[in-house]
RODO-2510 file (C-alpha; in nm, 4 decimals, decimal comma):
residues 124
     n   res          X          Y          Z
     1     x     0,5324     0,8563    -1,3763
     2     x     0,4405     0,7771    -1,7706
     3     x     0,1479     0,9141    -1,9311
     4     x     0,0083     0,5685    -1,9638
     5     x     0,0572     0,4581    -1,5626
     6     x    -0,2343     0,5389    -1,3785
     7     x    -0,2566     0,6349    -1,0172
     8     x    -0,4066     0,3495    -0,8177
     9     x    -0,5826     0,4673    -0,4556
    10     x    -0,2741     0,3812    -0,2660
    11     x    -0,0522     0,5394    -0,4695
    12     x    -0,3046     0,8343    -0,4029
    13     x    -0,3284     0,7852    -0,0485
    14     x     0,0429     0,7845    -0,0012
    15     x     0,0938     1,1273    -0,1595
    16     x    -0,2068     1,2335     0,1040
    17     x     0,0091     1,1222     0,4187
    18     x     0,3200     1,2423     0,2894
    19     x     0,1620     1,6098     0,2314
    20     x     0,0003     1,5780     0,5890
    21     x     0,3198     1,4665     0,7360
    22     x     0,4525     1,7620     0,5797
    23     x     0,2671     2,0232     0,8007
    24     x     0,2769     1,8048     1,0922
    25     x    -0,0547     1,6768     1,1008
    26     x    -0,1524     1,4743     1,3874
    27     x    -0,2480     1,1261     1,4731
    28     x    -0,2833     1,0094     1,0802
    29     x    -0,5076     0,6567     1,0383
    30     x    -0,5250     0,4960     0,7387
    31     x    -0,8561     0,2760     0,7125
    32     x    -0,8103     0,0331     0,4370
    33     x    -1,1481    -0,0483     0,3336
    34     x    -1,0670    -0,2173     0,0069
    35     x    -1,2006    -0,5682     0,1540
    36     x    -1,4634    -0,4323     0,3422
    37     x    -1,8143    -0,4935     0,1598
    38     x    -1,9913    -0,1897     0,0576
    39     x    -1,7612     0,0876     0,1430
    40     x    -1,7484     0,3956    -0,0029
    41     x    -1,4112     0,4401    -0,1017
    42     x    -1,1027     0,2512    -0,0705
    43     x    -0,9415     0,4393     0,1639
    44     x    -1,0118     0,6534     0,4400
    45     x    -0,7517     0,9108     0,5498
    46     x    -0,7662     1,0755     0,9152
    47     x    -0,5790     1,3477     1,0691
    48     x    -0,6032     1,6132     1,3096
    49     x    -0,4740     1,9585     1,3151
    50     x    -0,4640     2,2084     1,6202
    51     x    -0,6338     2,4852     1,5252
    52     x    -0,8349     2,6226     1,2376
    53     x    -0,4977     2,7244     1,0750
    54     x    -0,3315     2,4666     1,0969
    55     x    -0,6300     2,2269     0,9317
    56     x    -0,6720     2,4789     0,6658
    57     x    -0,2843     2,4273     0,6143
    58     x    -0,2649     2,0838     0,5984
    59     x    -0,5731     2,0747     0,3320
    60     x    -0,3368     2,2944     0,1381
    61     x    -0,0901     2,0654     0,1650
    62     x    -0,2815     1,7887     0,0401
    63     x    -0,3650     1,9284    -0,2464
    64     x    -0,0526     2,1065    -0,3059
    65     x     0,0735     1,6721    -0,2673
    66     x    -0,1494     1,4938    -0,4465
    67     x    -0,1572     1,7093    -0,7847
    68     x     0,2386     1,7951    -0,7821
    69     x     0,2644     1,4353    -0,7861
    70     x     0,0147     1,2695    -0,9733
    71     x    -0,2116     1,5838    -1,0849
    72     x    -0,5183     1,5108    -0,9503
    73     x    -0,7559     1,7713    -0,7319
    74     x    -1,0193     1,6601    -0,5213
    75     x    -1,3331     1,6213    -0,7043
    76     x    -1,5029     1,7862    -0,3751
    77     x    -1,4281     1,9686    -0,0903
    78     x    -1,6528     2,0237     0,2391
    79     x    -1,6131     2,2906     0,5486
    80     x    -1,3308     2,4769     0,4034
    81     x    -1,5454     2,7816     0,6040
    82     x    -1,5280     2,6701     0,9269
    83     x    -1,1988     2,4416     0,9385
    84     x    -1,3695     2,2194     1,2303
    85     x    -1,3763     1,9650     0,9991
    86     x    -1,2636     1,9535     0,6120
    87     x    -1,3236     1,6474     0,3929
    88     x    -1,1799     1,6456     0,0521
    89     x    -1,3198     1,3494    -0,1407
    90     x    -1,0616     1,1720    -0,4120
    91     x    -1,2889     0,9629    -0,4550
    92     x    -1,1120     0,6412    -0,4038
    93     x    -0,9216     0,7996    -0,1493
    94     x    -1,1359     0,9947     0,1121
    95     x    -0,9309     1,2822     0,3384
    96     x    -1,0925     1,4039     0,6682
    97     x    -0,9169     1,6785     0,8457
    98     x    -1,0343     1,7742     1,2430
    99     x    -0,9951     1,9264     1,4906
   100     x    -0,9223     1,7326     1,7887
   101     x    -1,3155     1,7830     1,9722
   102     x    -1,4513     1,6963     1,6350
   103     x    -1,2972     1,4047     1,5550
   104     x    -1,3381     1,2828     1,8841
   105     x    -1,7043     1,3864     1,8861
   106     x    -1,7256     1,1536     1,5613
   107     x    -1,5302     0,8826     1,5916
   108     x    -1,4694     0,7269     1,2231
   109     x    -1,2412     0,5080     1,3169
   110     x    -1,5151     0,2942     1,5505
   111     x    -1,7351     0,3321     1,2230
   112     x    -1,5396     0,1124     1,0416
   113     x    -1,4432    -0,1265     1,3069
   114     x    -1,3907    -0,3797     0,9370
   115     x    -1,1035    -0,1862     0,7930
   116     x    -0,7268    -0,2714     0,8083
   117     x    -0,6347     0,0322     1,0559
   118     x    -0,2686     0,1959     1,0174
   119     x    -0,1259     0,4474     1,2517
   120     x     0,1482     0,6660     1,1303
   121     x     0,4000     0,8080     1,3738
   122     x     0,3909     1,1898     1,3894
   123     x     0,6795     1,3651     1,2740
   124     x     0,8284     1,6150     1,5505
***
């Protein structure tokens, strides 16, 4: 990448999968919300991880992703205490890591019923 090219969300968000795929994070969604009105981001980025250890590694990972490719850190991360539930805000791209109950419990994919919804295989 040149110094002049900037990194567009789904350039972003593809560096995000890729670094959850890498420590076998589960059931990844990508909610495109680009064309739907008044969202909050442009992408939403789900994934679950089977135990606290495992979602604290794949936040890692994410980061560890995301800045060796295009240098950027989240500008916020939440629940890095508990690991039930970590959200690390790119701001145009949005990363929510769960635990299975929690995500369930939630449900963000129902919330945005309007977004262009991708499934990505697992990786075994």
């Amino acid at each position: 990448m040149t110094q002049k090219q900037s990194v567009t969300s789904q350039m972003l968000s593809q560096a995000v999968v890729a670094g959850l795929q890498d420590r076998k994070g589960k059931s990844i969604t990508l909610l495109d919300l680009r064309d739907v009105k008044n969202s909050i981001a442009d992408f939403f980025i789900i994934c679950t991880g089977t135990s606290d250890t495992h979602v604290d590694a794949l936040k890692q990972s994410v980061e560890a992703a995301t800045f060796k490719q295009y240098k950027q850190d989240p500008w916020h991360v939440e629940g890095r205490e508990n690991r039930q539930w970590i959200l690390m805000d790119y701001v145009d791209v949005v990363v929510h890591v769960f635990q299975a109950e929690k995500r369930d419990h939630f449900g963000l994919e129902e919330l945005w019923g309007d977004a262009k919804i991708t499934q990505i295989p697992d990786l075994d």
